[in-house]
C-alpha positions, 0 to 999 in steps of 0.5 A: 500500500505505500507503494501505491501512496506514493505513486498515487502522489506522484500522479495528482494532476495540476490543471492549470488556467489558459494563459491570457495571450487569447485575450489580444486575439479575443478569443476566451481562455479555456477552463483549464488546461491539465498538466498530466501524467499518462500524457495527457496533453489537454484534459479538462478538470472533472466538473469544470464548466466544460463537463459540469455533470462529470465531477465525482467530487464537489467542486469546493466553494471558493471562500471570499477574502483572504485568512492568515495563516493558521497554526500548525495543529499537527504534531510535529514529531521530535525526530523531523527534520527541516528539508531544504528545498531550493525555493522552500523547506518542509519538515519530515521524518525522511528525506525525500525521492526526488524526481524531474519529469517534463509533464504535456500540456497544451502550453507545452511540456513544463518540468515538474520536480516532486519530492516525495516522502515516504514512511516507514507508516505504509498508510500515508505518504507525503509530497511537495511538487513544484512546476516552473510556469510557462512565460504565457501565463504571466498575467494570467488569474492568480487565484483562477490558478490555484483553484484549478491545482485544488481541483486537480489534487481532488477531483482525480480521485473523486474527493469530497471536500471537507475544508477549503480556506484562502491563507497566505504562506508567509506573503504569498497567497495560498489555497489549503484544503482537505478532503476524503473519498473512496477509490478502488484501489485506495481504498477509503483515503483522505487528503490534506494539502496547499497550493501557493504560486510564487516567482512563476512557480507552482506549488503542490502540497500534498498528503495522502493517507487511508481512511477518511480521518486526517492524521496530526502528522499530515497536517504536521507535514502540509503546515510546516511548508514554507516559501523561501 
């Protein structure tokens, strides 16, 4: 099973919004465009407007205004660690597998690096994915952005959303969110996670875990994200 935790990590999609070049053209970006693993090039979030029937999960409300930033309510055990990423640190009880790969899109191939954590707890495993942004979707919707990330982290494994929040990660407005859902190969699994966008750089925070009762650890792990 933790075998299949953290592949199924690896695999969360990034749907992310059209760049708004169209715009000149007068033209109106898509809905959403997936960053895919199995190559997909362009597929459409899971009840967006483009399939409103075809979600499997409920499309979180979006929260109006922003909140700070909550504390930490997870345990963080004494023996985790800080990781230095090169653009942000996290703590965790190991070191992670790092993993670069170019995912298609209909804005082109984009690197994504995802580090992965996995524990000896074969019931959850944890991940911090960063995708440096194509120069098209400067000027794009911020926040249309990270909506449609949120989506993709949830909607793939048909999710119900139990927390949708507006914060910030120090200055950068972020998305955190948790959910719970029943998959055939997972099993009943939930998951907690961030989405934040920084120096054209999106970021996915992510845990995923079975049964529907998030664990103190993978809020631990989700909160104690941090932007450099």
């Amino acid at each position: 099973m933790a075998k299949s935790l953290a592949v199924a990590l690896f695999l969360i999609v990034a749907p992310l919004a059209a760049c708004d070049k169209a715009k000149d053209k007068g033209a109106t970006p898509a809905a959403g465009s997936a960053v895919g693993s199995a190559g997909s090039a362009a597929a459409t979030t899971a009840g967006s407007a483009a399939d409103p029937a075809g979600s499997a999960a409920a499309k979180p409300a979006d929260t109006a205004g922003s909140a700070a930033e909550k504390p930490v309510t997870g345990a963080i055990d004494a023996n985790w660690k800080v990781f230095e990423g090169p653009t942000f640190t996290v703590k965790a009880a190991t070191k992670p597998a790092e993993n670069t790969t170019d995912v298609p899109t209909d804005l082109g191939p984009m690197a994504m690096t995802a580090y992965t954590f996995q524990e000896g707890d074969e019931a959850k495993a944890h991940a911090v994915m960063t995708t440096k942004l194509p120069d098209s979707v400067k000027g794009a919707d911020k926040a249309k952005m990270l909506r449609d990330a949120r989506d993709g982290m949830i909607n793939k494994y048909g999710a119900k959303v139990d927390k949708d929040d507006e914060i910030k990660i120090g200055d950068t407005p972020a998305l955190d969110f948790a959910a719970h859902g029943d998959h055939a190969q997972l099993g009943k699994f939930y998951v907690r996670g961030r989405v934040a966008i920084k120096n054209h750089t999106l970021y996915q925070v992510m845990s995923l875990g079975q049964g529907h009762t998030q664990q103190p650890d993978s809020a631990a792990f989700v909160e104690s994200f941090q932007l450099k």
